[in-house]
N, C-alpha and C positions, 0 to 999 in steps of 0.2 A: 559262697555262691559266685557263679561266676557271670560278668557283665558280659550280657548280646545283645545283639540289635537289630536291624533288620539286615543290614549290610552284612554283617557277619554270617547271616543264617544264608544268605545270597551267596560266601565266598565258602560258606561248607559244600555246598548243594553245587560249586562249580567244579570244587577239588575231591569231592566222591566221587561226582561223573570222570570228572579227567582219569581219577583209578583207576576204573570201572571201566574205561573206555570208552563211555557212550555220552550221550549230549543230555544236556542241562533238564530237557523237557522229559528224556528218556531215563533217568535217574531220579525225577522227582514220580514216575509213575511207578517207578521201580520202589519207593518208601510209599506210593499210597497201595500198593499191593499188597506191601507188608502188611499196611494198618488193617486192610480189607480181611487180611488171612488172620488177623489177631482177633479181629471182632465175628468172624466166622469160626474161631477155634472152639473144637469140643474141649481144649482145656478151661477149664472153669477158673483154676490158677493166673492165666494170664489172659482171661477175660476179666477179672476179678482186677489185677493191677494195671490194666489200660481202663479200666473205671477209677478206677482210685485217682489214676491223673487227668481222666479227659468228662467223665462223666459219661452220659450215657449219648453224646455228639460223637460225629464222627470228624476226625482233627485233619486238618492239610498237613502236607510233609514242610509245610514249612512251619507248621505248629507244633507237629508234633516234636522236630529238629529242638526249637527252641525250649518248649517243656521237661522234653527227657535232659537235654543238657542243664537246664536249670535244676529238676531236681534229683540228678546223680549224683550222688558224694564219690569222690575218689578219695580211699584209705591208703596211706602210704607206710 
């Protein structure tokens, strides 16, 4: 598992914007969009595994940041 915190999730959310091009506020609206298109998706698949992690709430992108990264395994 890997250790985050709030600071951490604050310097993801600054370093995807800076990717991305856009500003801090414009990238986190940019991941609640996503969550909005996943909880709207006719797939049933990945309405099914954003229940699995969030329940049936709808998660901020700063929740959501810290959830997925907590429970990804990376297989090497």
């Amino acid at each position: 598992m890997i250790g985050i915190n709030r600071k951490d999730i604050q310097a993801i959310l600054k370093a995807g914007a800076k990717a991305k091009g856009m500003s801090t506020s414009e990238f986190k609206a940019d991941i609640q969009a996503t969550i909005d298109n996943i909880i709207n998706s006719s797939d049933i698949e990945e309405q099914k595994r954003f229940k699995q992690y969030f329940g049936n709430r709808i998660s901020t992108p700063e929740e959501y940041i810290y959830t997925i990264t907590k429970k990804t395994t990376i297989k090497f």
